[in-house]
Every structure is written in structure tokens, then in C-alpha cells.
N, C-alpha and C positions, 0 to 999 in steps of 0.2 A: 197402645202403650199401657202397662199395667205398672200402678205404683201401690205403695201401701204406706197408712199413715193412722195412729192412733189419732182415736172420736174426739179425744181434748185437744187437741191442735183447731188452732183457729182453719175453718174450712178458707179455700181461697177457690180462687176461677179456675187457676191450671189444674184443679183436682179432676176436675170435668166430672164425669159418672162418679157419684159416690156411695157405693156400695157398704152399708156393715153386713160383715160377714162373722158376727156373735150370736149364736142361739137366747143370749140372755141380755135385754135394755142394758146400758152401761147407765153405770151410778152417775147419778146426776148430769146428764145430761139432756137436756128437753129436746124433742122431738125437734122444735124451731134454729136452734142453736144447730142441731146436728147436721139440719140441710142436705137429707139423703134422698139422694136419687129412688134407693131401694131398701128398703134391709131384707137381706135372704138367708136368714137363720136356718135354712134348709141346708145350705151348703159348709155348715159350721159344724165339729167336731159333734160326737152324739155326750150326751149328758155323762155316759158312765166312761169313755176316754176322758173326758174335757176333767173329770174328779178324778181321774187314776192317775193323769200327767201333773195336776195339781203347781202348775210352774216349777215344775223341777226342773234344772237345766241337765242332770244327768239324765233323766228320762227323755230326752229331747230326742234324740237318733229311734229310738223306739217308739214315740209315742208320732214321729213321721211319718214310719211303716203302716200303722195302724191307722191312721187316719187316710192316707193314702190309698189303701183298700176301701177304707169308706166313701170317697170320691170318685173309684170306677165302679160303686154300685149303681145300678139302672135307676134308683130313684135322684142320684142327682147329679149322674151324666148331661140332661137336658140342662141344669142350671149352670155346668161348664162351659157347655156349647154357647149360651146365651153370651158368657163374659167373656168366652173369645170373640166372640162375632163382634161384641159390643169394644173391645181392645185393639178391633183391627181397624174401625172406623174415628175413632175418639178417646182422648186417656180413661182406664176406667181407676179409681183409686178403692181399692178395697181397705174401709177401715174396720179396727180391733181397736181394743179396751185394753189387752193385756199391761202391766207394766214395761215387761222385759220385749224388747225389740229387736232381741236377737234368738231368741225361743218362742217362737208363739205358732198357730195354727195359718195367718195370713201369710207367712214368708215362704210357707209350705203347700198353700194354694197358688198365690205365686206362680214358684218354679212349676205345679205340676199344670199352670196355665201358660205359662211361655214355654215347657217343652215340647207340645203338640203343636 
């Protein structure tokens, strides 16, 4: 099971695996508080999308596409496979920092990790 939940939310048990999946430390939040399994800022949007999408929610449908190709690149296919393998076994909960929880790069990992 794959769930997604912003870093400010109190961590709980049923998150199981707690992956961030942000290229960049989220503001204020300490390392101990965070209580992550992983962080794998490899499989996060690259620097120059993550500033071109800027939360824009009309950019959202395009800035899906874009990232999307950046997820079947070979360098981080492997880190897919891992959080499938790891989702078939135990909840894994991918957290974000974004504000908006209906535009972000996590609800897009997501779907393209439960469509396979």
C-alpha cells in the first residue's frame, strides 16, 4: 500500500516506510521529528522542473508529463522498483513538504507507482 502525507503531519505507526521524496530538507523540520525510513531526493522532481512548476496549479497537467519522463529515466527506475517491492510487502508512505495537496510531485509518484 502506498499512501502520501506532508513532513508536518505528526508521523504515526500506520505510515510504516516513510519515505521523503523532496530533493530539498523541508523547513523546519529536524531530522528526529521527521522519523524517515529514507529520504530519496533522487526520485524527486530535478531542480529546473521543481522552479518552472513553481505550485502553479495551472501548470499541474504539464508539469505531470514532464516529470513522468523523468521517472522512466534509467537513473531512477531502480529507485521505483525498490518502492514497489517495498509497497507490496508493508505501507510505504511517501512524504512532501508542498503546501497544496492536490498539485504536488508525490500524488504523481503515486499513481505512476500503483499503475505498474
Amino acid at each position: 500500500m502506498i499512501k502520501i502525507k506532508r513532513i508536518y503531519e505528526i508521523p504515526a505507526s500506520e505510515d510504516g516506510k516513510r519515505i521523503l521524496v523532496d530533493r530539498i530538507w523541508p523547513r523546519g523540520v529536524s531530522k528526529a521529528e521527521a522519523q524517515l525510513s529514507l529520504w530519496m531526493k533522487e526520485i524527486a522532481p530535478n531542480t529546473e522542473l521543481r522552479k518552472w512548476f513553481d505550485h502553479k496549479p495551472e501548470r499541474f497537467a504539464e508539469f505531470a508529463e514532464r516529470y513522468e519522463k523523468e521517472l522512466a529515466s534509467k537513473e531512477v527506475i531502480g529507485h521505483l522498483e525498490q518502492l514497489r517491492s517495498w509497497s507490496e510487502k508493508e505501507t510505504v508512505t511517501l512524504l512532501f513538504a508542498a503546501k497544496d495537496q492536490k498539485h504536488n510531485h508525490a500524488l504523481v509518484l503515486k499513481e505512476i507507482l500503483e499503475c505498474e
